[in-house]
Residue, then its C-alpha position, 0 to 999 in steps of 0.5 A: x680693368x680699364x673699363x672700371x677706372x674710366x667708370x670711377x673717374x665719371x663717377x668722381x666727376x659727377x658727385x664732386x667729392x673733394x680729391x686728396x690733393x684738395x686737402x692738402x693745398x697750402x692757399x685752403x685754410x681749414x675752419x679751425x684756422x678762423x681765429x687766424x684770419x680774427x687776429x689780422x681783422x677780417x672777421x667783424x668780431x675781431x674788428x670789434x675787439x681791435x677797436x676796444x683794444x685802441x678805445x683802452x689804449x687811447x684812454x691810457x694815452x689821454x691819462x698820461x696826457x692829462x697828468x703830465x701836461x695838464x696837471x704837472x705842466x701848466x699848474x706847476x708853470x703857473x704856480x712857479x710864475x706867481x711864486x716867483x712873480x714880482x708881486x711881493x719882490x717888485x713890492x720889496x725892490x720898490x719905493x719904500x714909504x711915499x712919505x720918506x724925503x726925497x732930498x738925499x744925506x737926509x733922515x729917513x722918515x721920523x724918530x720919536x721925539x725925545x724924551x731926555x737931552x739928545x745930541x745927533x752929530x750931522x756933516x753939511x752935505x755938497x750939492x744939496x742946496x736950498x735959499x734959506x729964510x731969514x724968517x718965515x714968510x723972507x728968503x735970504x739974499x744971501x744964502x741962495x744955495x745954502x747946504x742943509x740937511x733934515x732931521x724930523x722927529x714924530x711927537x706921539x704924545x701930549x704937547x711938548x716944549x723942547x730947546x733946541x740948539x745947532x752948534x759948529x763942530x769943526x769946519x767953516x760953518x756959521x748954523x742957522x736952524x729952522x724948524x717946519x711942520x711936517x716931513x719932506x724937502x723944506x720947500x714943501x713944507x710949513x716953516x714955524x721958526x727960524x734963527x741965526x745967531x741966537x745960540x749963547x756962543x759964537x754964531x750958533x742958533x738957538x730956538x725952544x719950539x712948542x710941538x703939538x700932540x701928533x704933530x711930525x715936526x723937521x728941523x733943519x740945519x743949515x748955514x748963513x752962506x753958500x760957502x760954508x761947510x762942516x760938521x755940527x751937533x743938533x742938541x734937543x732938550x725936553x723942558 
């Protein structure tokens, strides 16, 4: 009995048929467990699905940047810049017209010339001062620094005459008006006439003024000395 034990064991030895035990041993994994070792990437085929796995991730991951920073971002951005850029409000909030006067308490711009009789009530303004004519070409001696204010109209149509008085209302004030050529500071522009003392009472003024097709014509109330001050109605009668 022995003798055919010990022969068995030979006979294992030398044909190296697998022992029981070997079947059971937990570090062996039987051919079927190969997905196993597919999902943690040691087979060359599961290398491949992992990286076309990360490929389609990766595509996701570029759409979401794409859309969310790319498109949302930047052209949001950029639209909300130039919608609220201060190409129209710097344009609204800036200097309105080149040609509006630059001398303050004055007409902005030109009204049209009238066409029936008109009266504009009008104060002398402080610190806005000029040497006044006496006549076009001559400064006065003595109104230096004389307050005055602009009142400029625009004669749109054919060739019209008009009379046009300046006339004390209230206060120490002895008018004197002159009529330019254009719209501006007096200093800058065309003098056409002037008079003192021409009007039919008191010291007021009067002149009638030719004004041609087209033409922006100012008048300009002020005074005979530095001192005075007042209120006055500019009177323009069409003839």
């Amino acid at each position: 009995m022995a003798s055919k034990q010990v022969a068995l064991a030979l006979l294992v030895l030398l044909t190296g048929c697998p022992s029981p035990v070997a079947r059971s041993d937990a570090g062996m994994l039987p051919t079927w467990a190969d997905t196993g070792l597919d999902a943690i990437g040691a087979d060359p085929d599961a290398s491949m699905d992992d990286a076309a796995i990360l490929i389609e991730a990766d595509s996701g991951s570029d759409a979401e940047s794409d859309a969310a920073v790319i498109d949302a971002g930047s052209d949001a951005g950029m639209d909300g810049g130039m919608d609220a850029g201060s190409s129209d409000a710097g344009r609204d909030a800036g200097p309105s017209d080149a040609n509006v006067p630059v001398d303050a308490n004055n007409d902005v711009g030109c009204i049209p010339l009238p066409t029936v009789a008109t009266t504009i009530m009008g104060t002398l303004p402080t610190g806005l001062t000029f040497n006044r004519p006496t006549s076009c070409g001559s400064f006065s001696s003595v109104g230096t620094a004389v307050p005055y204010r602009t009142h400029t109209f625009c004669n749109a149509g054919a060739a019209r005459m008009v009379r046009v008085e300046l006339n004390n209302v209230s206060g120490v004030l002895d008018p004197v008006l002159v009529l330019y050529r254009g719209v501006g500071a007096p200093t800058s522009l065309m003098c056409l006439q002037v008079d003192d003392d021409g009007g039919p009472t008191g010291s007021n003024s009067l002149m009638t003024a030719s004004i041609n097709a087209g033409d922006t014509v100012t008048f300009v109330a002020t005074a005979f000395d530095n001192s005075d001050s007042g209120t006055y109605a500019l009177v323009i009668t069409p003839l």
